[in-house]
ROSE-4610 file (N, C-alpha, C; in Angstrom, 1 decimal, always signed):
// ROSE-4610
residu = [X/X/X/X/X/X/X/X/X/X/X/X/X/X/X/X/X/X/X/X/X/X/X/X/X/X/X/X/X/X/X/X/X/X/X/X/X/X/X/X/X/X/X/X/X/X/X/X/X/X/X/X/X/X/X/X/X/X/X/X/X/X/X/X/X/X/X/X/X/X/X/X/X/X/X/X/X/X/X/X/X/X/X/X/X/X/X/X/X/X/X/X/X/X/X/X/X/X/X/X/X/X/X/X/X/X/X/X/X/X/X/X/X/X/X/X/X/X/X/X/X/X/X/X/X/X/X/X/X/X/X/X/X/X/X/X/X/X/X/X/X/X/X/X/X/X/X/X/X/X/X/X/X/X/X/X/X/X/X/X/X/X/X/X/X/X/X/X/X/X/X/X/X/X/X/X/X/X/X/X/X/X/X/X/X/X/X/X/X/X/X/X/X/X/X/X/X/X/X/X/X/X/X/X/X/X/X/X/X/X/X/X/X/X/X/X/X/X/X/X/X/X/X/X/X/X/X/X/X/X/X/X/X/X/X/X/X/X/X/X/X/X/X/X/X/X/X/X/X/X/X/X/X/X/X/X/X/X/X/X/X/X/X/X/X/X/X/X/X/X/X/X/X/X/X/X/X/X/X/X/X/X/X/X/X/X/X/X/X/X/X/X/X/X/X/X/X/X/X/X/X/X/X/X/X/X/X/X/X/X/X/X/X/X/X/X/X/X/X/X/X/X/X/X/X/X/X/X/X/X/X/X/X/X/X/X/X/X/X/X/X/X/X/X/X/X/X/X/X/X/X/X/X/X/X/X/X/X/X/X/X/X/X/X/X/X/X/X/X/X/X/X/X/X/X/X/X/X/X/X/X/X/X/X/X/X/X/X/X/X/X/X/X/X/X/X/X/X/X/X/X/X/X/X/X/X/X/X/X/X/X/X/X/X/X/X/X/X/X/X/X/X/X/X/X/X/X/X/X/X/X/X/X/X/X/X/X/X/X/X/X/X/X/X/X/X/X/X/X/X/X/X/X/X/X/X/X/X/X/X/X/X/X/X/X/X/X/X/X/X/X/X/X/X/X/X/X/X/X/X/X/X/X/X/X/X/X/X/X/X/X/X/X/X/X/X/X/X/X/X/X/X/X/X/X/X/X/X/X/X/X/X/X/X/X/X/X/X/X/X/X/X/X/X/X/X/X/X/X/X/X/X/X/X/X/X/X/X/X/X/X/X/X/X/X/X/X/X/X/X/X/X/X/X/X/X/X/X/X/X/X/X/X/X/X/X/X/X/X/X/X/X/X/X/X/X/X/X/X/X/X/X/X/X/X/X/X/X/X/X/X/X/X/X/X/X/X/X/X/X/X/X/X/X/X/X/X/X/X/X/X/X/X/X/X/X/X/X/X/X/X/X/X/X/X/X/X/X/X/X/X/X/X/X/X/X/X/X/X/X/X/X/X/X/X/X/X/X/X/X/X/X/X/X/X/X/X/X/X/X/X/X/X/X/X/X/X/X/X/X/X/X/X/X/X/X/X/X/X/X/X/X/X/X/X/X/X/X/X/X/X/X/X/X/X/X/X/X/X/X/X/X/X/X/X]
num = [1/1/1/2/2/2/3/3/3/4/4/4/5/5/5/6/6/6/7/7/7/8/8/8/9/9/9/10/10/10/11/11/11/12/12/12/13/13/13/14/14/14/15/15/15/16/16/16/17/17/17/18/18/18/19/19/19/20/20/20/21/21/21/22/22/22/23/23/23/24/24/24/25/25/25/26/26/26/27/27/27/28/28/28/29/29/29/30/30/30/31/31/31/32/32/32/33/33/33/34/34/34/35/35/35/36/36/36/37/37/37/38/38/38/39/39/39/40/40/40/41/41/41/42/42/42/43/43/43/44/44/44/45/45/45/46/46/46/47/47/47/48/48/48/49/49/49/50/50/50/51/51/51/52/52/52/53/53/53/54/54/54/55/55/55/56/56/56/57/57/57/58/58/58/59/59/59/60/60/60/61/61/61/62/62/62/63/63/63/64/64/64/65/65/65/66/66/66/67/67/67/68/68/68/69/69/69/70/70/70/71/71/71/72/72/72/73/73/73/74/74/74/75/75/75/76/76/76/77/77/77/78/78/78/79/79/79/80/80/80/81/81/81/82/82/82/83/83/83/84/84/84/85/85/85/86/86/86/87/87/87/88/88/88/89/89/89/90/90/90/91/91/91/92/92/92/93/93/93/94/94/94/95/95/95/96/96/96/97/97/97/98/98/98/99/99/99/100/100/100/101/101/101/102/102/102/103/103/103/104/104/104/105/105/105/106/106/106/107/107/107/108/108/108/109/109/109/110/110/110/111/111/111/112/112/112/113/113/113/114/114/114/115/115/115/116/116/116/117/117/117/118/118/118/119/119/119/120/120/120/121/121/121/122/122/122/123/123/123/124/124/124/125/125/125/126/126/126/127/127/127/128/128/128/129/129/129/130/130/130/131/131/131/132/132/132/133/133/133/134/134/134/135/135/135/136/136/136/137/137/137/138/138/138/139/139/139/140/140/140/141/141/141/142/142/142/143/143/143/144/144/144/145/145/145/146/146/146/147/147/147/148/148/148/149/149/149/150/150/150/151/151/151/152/152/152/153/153/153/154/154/154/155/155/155/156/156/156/157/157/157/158/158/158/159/159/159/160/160/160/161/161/161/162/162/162/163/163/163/164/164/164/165/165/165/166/166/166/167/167/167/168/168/168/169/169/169/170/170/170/171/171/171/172/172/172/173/173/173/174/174/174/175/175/175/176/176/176/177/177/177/178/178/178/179/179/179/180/180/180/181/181/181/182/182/182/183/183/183/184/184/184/185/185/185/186/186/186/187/187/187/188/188/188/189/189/189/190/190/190/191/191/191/192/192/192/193/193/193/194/194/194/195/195/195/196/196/196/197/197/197/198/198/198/199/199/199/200/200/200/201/201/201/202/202/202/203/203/203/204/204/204/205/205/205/206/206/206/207/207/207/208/208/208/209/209/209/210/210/210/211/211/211/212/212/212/213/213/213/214/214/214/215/215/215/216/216/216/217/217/217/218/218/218/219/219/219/220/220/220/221/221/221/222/222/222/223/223/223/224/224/224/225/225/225/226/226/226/227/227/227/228/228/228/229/229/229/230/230/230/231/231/231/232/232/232/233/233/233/234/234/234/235/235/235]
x = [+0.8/+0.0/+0.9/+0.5/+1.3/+1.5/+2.3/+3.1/+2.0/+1.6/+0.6/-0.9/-1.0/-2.5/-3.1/-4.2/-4.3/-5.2/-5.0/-5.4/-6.8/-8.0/-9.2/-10.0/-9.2/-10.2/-11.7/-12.8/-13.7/-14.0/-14.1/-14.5/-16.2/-16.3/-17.5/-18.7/-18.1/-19.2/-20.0/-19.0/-19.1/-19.8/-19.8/-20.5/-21.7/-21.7/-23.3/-24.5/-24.2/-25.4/-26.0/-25.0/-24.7/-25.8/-27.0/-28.5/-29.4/-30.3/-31.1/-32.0/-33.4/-34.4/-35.7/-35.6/-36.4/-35.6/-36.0/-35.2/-34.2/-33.0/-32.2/-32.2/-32.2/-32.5/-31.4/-31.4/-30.0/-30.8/-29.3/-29.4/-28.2/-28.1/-26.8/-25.7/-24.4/-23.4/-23.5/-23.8/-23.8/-24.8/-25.9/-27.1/-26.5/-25.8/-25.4/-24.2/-24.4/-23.3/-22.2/-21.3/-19.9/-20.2/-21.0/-21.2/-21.7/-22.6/-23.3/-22.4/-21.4/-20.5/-19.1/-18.4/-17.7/-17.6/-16.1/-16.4/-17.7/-18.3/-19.4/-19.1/-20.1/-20.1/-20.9/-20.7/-22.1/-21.4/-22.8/-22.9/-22.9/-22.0/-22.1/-22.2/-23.4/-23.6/-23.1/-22.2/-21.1/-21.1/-21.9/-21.9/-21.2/-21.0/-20.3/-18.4/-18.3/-17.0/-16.6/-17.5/-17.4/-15.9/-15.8/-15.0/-13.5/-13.4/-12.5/-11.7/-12.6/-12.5/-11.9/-12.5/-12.0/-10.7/-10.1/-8.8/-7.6/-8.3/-7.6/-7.7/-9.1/-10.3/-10.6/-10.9/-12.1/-13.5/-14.3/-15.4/-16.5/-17.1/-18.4/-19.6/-19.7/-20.4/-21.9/-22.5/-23.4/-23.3/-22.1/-21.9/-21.8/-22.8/-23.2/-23.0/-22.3/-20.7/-20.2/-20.1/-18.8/-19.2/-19.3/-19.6/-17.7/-18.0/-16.9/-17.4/-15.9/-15.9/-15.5/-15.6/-15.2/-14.4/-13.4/-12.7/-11.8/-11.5/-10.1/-9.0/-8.7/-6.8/-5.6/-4.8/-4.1/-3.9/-4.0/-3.3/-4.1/-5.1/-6.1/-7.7/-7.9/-9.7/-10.2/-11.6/-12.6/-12.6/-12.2/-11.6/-13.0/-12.9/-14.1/-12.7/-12.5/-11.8/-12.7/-12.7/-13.2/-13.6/-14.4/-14.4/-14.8/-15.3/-16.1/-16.8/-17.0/-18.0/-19.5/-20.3/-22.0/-22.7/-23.8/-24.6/-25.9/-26.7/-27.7/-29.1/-30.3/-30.9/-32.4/-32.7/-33.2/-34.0/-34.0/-34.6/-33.4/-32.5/-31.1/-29.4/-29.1/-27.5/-26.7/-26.3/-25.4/-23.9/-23.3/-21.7/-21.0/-20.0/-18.8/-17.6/-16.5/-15.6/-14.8/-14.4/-13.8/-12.4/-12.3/-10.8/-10.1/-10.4/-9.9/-8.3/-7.8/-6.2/-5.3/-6.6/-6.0/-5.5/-6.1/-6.2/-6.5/-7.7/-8.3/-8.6/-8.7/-9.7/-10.0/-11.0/-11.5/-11.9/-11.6/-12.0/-13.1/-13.6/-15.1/-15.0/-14.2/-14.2/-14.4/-13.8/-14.5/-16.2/-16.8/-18.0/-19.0/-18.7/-19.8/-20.8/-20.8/-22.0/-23.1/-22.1/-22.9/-23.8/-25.0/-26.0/-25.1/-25.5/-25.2/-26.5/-26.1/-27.1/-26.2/-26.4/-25.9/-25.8/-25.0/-25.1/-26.5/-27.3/-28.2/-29.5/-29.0/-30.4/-30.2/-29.2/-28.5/-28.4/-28.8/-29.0/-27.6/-26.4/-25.3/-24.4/-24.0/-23.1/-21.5/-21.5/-20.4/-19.1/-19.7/-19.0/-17.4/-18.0/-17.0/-15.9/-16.1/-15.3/-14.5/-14.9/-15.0/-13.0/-11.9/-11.0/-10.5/-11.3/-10.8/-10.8/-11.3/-11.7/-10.2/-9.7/-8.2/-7.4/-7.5/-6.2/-6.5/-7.6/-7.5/-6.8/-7.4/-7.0/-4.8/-5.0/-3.3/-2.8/-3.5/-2.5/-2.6/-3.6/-3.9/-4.3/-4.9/-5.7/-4.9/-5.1/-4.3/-3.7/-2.7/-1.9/-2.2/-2.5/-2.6/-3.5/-4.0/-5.2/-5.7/-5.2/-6.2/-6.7/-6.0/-7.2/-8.0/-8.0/-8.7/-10.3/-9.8/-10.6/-11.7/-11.0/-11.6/-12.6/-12.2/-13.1/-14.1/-14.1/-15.4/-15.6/-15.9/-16.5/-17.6/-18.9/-20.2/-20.9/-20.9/-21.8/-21.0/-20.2/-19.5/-20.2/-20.7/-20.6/-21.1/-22.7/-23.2/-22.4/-21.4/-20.4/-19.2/-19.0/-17.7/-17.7/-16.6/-16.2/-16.1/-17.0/-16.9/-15.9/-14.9/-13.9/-13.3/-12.4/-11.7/-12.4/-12.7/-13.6/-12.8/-11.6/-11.2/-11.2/-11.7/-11.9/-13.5/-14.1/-15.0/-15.4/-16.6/-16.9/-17.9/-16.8/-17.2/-17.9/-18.3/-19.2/-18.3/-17.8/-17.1/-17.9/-18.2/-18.7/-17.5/-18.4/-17.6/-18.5/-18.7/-19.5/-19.0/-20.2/-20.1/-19.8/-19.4/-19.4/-20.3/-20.1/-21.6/-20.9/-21.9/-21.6/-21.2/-20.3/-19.7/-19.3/-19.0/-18.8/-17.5/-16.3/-15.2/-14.5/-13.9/-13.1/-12.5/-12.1/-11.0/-11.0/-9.8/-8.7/-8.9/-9.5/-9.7/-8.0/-7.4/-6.5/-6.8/-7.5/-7.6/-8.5/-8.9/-9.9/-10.1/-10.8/-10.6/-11.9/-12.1/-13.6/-14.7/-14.5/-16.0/-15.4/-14.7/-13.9/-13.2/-13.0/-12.6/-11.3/-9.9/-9.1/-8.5/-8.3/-8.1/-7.1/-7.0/-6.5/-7.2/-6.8/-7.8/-7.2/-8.1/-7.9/-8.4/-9.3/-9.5/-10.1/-9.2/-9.8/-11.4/-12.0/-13.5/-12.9/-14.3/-13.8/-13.4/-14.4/-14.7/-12.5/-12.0/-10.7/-11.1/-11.7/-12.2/-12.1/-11.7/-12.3/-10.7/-9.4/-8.3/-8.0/-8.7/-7.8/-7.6/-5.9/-5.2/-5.5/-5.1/-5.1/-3.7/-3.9/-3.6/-3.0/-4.1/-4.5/-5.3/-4.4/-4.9/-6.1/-6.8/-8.6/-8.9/-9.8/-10.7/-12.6/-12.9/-14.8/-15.0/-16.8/-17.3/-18.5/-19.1/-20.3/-21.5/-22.8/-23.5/-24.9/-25.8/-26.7/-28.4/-28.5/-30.1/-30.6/-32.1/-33.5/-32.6/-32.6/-31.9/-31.1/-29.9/-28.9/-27.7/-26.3/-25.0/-24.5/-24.1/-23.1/-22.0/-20.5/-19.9/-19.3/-19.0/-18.5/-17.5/-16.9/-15.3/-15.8/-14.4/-14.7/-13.6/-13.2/-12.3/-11.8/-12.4/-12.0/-11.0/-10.9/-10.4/-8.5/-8.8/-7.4/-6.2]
y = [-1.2/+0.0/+1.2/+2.2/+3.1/+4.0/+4.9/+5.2/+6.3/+7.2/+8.2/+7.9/+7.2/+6.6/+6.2/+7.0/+6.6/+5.2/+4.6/+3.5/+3.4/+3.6/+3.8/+2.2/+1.3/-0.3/-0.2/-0.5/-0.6/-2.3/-2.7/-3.8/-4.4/-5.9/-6.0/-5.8/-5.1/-4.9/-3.5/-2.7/-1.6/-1.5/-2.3/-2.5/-3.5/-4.0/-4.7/-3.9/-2.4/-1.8/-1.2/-1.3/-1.0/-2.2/-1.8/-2.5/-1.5/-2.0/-1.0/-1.9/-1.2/-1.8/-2.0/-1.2/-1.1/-1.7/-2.1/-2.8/-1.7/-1.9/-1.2/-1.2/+0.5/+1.0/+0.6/-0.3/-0.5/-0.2/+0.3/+0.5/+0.3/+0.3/-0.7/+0.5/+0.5/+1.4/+2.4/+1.8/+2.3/+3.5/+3.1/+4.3/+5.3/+5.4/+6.8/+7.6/+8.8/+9.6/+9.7/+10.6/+10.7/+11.4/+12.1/+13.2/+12.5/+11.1/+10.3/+9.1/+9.3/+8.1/+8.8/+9.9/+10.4/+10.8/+10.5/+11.0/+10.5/+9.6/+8.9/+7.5/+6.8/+5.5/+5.1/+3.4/+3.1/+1.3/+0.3/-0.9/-1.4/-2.4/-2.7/-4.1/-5.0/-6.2/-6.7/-7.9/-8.8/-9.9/-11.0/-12.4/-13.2/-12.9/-13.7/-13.8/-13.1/-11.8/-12.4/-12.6/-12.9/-14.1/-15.0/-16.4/-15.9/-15.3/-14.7/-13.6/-12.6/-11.7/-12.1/-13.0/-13.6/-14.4/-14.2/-14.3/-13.2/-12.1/-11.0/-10.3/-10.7/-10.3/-10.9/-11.0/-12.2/-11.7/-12.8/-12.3/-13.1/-12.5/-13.1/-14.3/-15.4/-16.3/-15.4/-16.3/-15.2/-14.2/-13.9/-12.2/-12.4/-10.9/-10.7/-9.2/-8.5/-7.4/-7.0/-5.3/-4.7/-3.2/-3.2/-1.3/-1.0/+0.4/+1.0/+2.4/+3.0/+4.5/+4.9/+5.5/+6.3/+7.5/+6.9/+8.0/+8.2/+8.8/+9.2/+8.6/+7.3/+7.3/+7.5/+8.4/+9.5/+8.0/+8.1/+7.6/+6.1/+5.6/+4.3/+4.6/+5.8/+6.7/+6.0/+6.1/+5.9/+4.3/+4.4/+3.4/+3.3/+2.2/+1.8/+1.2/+2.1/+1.2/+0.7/-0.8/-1.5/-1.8/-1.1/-1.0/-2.2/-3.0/-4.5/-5.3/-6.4/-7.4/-6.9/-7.2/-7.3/-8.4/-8.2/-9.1/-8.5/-8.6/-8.0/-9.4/-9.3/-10.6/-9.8/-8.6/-8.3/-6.7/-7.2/-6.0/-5.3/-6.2/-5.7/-5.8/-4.9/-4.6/-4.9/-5.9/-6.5/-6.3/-5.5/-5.3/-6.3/-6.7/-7.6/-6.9/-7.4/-6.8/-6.0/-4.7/-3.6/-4.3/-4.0/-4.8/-3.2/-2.5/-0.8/-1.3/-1.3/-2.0/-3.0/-3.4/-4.3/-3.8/-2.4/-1.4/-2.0/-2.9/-3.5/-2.5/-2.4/-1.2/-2.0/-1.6/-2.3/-0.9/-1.3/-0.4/+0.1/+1.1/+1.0/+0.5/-0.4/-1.0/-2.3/-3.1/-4.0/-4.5/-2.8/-2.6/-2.5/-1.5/-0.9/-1.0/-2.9/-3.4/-4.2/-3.5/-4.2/-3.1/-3.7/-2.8/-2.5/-1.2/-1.0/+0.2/+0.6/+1.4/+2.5/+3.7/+4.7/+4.6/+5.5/+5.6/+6.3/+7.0/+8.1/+7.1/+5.8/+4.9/+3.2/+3.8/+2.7/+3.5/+2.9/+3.0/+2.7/+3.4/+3.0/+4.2/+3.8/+5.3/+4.8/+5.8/+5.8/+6.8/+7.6/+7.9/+7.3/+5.7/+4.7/+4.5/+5.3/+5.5/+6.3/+7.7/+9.0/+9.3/+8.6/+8.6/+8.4/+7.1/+6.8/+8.0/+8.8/+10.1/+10.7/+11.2/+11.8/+11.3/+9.6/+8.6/+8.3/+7.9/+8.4/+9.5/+10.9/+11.8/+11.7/+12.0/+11.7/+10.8/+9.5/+8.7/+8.5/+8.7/+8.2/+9.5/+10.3/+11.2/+12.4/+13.1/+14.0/+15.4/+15.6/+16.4/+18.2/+17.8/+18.9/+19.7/+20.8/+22.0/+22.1/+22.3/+22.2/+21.2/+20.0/+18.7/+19.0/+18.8/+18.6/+19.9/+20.6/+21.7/+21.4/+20.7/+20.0/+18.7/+17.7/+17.1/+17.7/+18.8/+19.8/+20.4/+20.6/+21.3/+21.0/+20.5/+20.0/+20.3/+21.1/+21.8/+20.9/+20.0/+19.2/+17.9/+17.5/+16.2/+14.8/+15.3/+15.1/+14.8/+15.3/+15.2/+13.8/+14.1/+13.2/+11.7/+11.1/+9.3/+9.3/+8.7/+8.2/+7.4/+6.5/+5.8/+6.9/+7.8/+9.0/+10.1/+10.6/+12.1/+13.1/+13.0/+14.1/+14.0/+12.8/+12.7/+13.2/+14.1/+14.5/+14.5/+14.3/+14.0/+15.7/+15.9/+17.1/+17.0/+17.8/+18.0/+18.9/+18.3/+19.2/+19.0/+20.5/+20.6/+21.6/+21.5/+22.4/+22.5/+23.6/+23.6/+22.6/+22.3/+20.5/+19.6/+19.5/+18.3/+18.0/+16.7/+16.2/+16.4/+17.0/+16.7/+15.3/+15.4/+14.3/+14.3/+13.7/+13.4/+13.2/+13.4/+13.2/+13.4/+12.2/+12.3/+13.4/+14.1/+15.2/+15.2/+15.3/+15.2/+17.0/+17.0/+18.5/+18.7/+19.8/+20.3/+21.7/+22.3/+23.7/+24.2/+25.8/+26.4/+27.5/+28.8/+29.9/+30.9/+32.1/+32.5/+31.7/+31.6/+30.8/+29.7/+29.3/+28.4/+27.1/+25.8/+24.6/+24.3/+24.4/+23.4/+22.3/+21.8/+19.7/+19.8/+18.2/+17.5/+16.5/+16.2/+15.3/+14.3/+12.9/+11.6/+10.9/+11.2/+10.2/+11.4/+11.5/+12.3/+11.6/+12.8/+12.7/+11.8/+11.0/+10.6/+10.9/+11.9/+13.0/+13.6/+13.2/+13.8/+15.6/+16.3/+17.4/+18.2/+17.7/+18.4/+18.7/+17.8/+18.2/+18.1/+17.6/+17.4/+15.6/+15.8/+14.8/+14.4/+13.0/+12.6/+13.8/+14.1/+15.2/+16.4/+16.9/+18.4/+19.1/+20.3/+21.2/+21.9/+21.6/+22.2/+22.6/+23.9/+24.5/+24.4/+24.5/+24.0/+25.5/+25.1/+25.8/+25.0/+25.5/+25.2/+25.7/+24.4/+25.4/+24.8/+25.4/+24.9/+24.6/+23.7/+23.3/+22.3/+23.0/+21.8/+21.4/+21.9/+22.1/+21.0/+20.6/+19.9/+20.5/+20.6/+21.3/+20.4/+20.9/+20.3/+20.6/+20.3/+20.9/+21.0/+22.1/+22.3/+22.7/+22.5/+22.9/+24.5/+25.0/+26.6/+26.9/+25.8/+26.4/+27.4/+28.5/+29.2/+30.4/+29.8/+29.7/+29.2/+28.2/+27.3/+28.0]
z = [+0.0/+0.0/+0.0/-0.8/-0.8/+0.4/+0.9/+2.4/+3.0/+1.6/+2.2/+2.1/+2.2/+2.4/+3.5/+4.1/+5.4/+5.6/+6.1/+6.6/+7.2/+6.6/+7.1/+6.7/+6.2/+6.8/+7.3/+6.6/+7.4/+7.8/+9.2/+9.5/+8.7/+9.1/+8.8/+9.5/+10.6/+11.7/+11.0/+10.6/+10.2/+9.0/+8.2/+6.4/+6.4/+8.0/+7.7/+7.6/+8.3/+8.1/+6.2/+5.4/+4.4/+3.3/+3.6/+3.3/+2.4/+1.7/+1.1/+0.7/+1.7/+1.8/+0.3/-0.9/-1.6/-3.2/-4.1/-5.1/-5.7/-5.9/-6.4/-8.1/-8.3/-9.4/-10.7/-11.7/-12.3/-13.9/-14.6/-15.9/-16.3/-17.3/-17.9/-18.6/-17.7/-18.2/-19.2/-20.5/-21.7/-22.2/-20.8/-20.7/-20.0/-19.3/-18.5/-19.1/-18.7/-19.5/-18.5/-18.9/-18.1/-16.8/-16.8/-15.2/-14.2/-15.0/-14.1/-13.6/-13.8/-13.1/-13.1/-12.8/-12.6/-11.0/-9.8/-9.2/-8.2/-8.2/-7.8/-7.6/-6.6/-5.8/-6.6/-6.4/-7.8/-7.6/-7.1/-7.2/-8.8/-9.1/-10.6/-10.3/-11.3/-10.7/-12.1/-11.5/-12.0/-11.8/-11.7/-11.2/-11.1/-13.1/-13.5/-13.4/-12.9/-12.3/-11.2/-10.5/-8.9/-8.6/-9.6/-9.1/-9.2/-10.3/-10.8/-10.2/-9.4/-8.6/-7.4/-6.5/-5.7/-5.3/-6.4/-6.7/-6.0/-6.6/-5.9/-4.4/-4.2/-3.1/-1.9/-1.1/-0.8/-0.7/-0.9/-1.7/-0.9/-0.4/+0.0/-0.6/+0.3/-1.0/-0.8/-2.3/-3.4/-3.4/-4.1/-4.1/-5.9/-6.0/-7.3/-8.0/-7.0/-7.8/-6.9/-7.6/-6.2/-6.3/-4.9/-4.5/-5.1/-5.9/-6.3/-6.6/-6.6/-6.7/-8.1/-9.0/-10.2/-10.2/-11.2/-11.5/-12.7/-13.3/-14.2/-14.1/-14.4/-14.0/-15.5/-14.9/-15.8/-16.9/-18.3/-19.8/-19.2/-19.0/-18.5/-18.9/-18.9/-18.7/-17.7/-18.0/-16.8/-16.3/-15.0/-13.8/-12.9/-12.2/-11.0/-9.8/-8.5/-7.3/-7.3/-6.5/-6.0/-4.2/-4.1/-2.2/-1.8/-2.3/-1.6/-2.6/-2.0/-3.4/-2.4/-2.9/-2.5/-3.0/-2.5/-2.6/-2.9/-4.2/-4.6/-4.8/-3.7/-3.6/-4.2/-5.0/-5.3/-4.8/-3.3/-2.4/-1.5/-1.4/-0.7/-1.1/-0.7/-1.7/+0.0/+0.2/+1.5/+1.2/+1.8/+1.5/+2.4/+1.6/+2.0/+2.7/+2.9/+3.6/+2.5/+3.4/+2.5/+2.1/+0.9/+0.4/-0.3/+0.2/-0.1/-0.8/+0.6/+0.8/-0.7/-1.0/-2.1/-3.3/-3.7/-4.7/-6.2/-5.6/-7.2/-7.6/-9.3/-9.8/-11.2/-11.7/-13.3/-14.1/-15.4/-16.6/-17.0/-17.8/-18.2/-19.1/-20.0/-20.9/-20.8/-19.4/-18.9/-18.5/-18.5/-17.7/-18.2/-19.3/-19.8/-20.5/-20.7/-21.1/-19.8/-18.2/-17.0/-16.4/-15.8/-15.0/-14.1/-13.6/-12.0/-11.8/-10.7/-9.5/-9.1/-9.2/-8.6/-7.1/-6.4/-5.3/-4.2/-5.0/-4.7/-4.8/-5.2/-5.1/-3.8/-3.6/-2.8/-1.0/-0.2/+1.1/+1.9/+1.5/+1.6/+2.4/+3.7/+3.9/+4.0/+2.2/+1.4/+2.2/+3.6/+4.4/+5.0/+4.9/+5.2/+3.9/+2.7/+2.0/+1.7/+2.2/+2.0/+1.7/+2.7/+1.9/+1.1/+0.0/-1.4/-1.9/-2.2/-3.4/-2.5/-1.8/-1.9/-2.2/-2.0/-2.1/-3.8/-4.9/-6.0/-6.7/-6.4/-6.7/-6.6/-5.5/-5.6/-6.3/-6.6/-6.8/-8.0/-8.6/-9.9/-11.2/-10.5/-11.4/-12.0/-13.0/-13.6/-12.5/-13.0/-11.7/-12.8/-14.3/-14.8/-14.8/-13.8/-14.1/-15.4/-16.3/-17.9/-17.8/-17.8/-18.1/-16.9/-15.9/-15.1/-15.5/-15.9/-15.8/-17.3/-18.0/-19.5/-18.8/-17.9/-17.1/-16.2/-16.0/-15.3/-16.0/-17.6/-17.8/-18.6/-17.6/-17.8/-19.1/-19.9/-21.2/-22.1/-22.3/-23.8/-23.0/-22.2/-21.5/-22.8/-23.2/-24.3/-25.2/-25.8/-26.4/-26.1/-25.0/-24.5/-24.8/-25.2/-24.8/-23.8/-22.9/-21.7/-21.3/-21.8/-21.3/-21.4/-22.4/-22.6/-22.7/-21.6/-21.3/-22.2/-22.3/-22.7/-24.3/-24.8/-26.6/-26.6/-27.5/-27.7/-29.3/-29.6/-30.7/-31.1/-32.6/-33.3/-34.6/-34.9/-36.3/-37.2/-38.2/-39.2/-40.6/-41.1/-42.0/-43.3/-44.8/-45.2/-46.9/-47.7/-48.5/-49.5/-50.0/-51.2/-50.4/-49.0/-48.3/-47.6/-47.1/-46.5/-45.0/-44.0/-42.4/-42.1/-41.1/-40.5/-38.9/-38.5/-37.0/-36.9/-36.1/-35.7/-34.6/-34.0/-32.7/-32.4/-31.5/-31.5/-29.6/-29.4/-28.0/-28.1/-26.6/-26.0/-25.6/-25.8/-25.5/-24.8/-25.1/-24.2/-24.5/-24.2/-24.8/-24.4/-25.0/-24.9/-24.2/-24.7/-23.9/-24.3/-26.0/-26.5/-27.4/-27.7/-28.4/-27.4/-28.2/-27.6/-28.8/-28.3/-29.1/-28.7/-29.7/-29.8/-30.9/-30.9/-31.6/-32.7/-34.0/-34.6/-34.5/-33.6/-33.5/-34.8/-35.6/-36.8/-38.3/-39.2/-40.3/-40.4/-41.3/-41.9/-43.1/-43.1/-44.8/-45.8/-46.0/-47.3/-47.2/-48.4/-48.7/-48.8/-49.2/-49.5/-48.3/-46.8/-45.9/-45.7/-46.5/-46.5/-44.6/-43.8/-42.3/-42.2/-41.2/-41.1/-39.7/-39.4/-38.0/-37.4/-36.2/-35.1/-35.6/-36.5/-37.1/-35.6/-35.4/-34.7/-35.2/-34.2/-34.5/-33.7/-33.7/-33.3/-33.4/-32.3/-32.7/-31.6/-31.6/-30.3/-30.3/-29.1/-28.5/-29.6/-30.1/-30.9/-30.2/-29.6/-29.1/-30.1/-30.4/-30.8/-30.6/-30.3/-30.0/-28.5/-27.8/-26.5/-26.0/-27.2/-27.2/-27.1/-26.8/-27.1/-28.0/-29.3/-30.3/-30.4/-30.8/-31.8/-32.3/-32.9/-34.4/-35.3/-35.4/-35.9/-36.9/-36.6/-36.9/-38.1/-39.1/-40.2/-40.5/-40.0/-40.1/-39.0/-37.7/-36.7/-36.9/-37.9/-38.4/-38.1]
């Protein structure tokens, strides 16, 4: 375990109250956006996971996932620590022993075809965790103010790859061409303007941009959605 990490173990005396008396709300990864599991607690049920897990773990028999925390880990994207296996019997979410210590963590790419349950629907006091979110932060998460500041800024969210928050998907248009959609890596941004990088040219040869052509978009709002849209003219 790393040296600055304080040692906050919860017993199981401590995580049996950790019950939720009404059926837990689940929807499947791929439905929620990046704000909704960023930075947030959230049961992910895994069953099939469980034997395998237990390897690293120890795991409570019928245990059917794992309370975990979200976050960013720097050149990895969106990460789940793993704070405990559970047990989900329908009407109750039963926590297993905190395995904090162990520093499991899983991918959203591992995930993001599994239900889970936010924390805000789970009867859970996540208080008992409350030091992972500094012991992340330090250990794993971006040390750079711009990015970080590109990860808080809620109005592109719609926009974002969820495994890589910081790849956003733009609209580049240009006359005689047909609209298109394209990857592009936020790099910074100005009063009203976003600059990136381009992760994959448009098809269309005509639009003349290369993979990691410096681009410019902005924010364009309709039918009360945020799009956006590259500004050629910005170039």
């Amino acid at each position: 375990m790393a040296e600055n990490f304080t040692n906050n173990t919860n017993t199981q005396e401590d995580l049996q109250g950790m019950q939720q008396g009404v059926q837990p709300k689940l929807k499947t990864m791929e439905e929620a956006n990046f704000r909704e599991l960023y930075h947030r607690f959230q049961y992910i049920e895994c069953p099939e996971d469980m034997e395998s897990l237990g390897e690293s773990f120890p795991v409570m028999e019928g245990a059917t996932g794992i309370l975990t925390y979200c976050y960013i880990e720097e050149g990895l994207g969106l990460s789940f620590y793993i704070l405990c296996a559970a047990k989900n019997d329908g009407n109750v979410i039963e926590a297993g022993t905190d395995v904090t210590e162990e520093m499991a963590r899983v991918r959203y790419r591992d995930v993001w075809y599994r239900s889970f349950a936010d924390q805000d629907s789970l009867d859970v006091d996540w208080s008992l965790f409350e030091s992972i979110k500094g012991y992340t932060k330090e250990q794993f998460e971006t040390k750079e103010k711009l990015r970080q500041m590109i990860y808080d800024l809620e109005l592109i969210d719609g926009n974002r790859n969820v495994e890589c928050p910081e790849y956003v998907s733009v609209i580049v248009q240009k006359e005689g061409l047909y609209p298109e959609y394209v990857w592009v890596k936020c790099t910074g941004f100005g009063k009203t303007e976003i600059h990136g990088e381009l992760l994959e040219p448009p098809k269309q040869d005509g639009y003349q941009l290369k993979t990691n052509d410096k681009m410019t978009f902005q924010m364009v709002e309709a039918e009360g959605k945020i799009y956006l849209m590259w500004m050629p003219e910005a170039e």
